[in-house]
N, C-alpha and C positions, 0 to 999 in steps of 0.2 A: 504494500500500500504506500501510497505517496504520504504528501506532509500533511496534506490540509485532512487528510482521513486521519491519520494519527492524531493529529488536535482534536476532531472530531470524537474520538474512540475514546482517547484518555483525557481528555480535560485540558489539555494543559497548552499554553500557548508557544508557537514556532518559536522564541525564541528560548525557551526555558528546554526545548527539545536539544537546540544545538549546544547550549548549557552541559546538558544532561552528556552530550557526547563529547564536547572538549575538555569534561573532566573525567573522560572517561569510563562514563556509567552505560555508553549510550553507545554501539555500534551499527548503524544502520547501514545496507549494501550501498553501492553508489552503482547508477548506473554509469555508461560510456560519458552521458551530457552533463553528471555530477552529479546530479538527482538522487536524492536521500529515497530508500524503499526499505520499507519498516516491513517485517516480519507479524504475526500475534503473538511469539514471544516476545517482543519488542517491548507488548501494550501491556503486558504481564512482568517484565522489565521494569516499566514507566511507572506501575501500579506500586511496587515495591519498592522504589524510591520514593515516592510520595511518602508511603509508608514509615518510611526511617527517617525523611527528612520532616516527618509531623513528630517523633519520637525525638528529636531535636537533633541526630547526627548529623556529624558535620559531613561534607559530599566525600573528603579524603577518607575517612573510615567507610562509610557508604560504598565506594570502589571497593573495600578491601571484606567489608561482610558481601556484597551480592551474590558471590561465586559459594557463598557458605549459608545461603538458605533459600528454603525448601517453601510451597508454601501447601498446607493439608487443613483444608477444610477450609480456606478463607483465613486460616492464620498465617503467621511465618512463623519459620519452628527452624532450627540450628541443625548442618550438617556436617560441620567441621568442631570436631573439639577443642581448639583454643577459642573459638567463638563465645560460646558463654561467659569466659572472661572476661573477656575483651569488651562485653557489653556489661557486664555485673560495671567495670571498672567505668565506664561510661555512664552509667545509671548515677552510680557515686559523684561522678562531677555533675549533673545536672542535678543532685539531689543538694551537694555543695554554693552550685550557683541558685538555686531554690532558698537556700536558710540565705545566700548574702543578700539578694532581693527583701527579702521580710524583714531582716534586720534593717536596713535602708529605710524601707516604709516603716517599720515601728522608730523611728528618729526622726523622720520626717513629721509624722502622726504626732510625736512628743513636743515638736516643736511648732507646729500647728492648734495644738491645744493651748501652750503658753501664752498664744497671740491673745489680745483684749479680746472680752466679752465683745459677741458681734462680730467682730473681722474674723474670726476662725469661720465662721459659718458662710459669710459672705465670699471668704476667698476657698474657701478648700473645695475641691474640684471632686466630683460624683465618681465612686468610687463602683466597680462593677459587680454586679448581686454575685460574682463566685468569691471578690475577696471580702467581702459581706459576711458570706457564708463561711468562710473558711478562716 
């Protein structure tokens, strides 16, 4: 399939495709005139990126898990055994940059409730019903 089907199929826009391929993630055939032709593993490919780069990986890990997982049932699931490491240890840094985020906002918050009666109300910005809830 050409380009404008592959946007079509997966979502995603032509250039987040060549994205996808000059780091690597992304091999699509060329014909003789250049022309990018996308395979249906391609879009199954494209899906599992999405996938990891919604899980917060960065694209250089991304290259380095695609060839190591499988996907059964609509999940991904690990076929290479240093993989689960590899993500436990990854898990751990976004769990890291998760507590410095909070910390930031609980200082911020500390320092937005010192303001005068009034001006904390009037300036502090609508905060979103997950960190409401959470």
């Amino acid at each position: 399939m050409r380009m404008k089907e592959m946007v079509r199929r997966t979502g995603v826009h032509e250039r987040l495709l060549r994205y996808y391929e000059q780091q690597g993630l992304l091999t699509p055939d060329r014909l003789p005139s250049g022309y990018r032709v996308y395979g249906d593993s391609d879009v199954e490919t494209v899906r599992r990126i999405r996938c990891l780069l919604a899980a917060g990986l960065p694209t250089a890990l991304i290259a380095q898990v695609l060839p190591c997982i499988r996907t059964n049932d609509e999940h991904l699931v690990p076929a290479c055994p240093d993989l689960v490491a590899q993500l436990c240890r990854e898990g751990e840094r976004i769990t890291r940059a998760i507590e410095g985020l909070q910390a930031s906002r609980a200082i911020l918050d500390t320092i937005i409730t010192a303001a005068p009666a009034g001006d904390a109300e009037t300036l502090r910005p609508p905060r979103s019903a997950a960190a409401v809830a959470g």
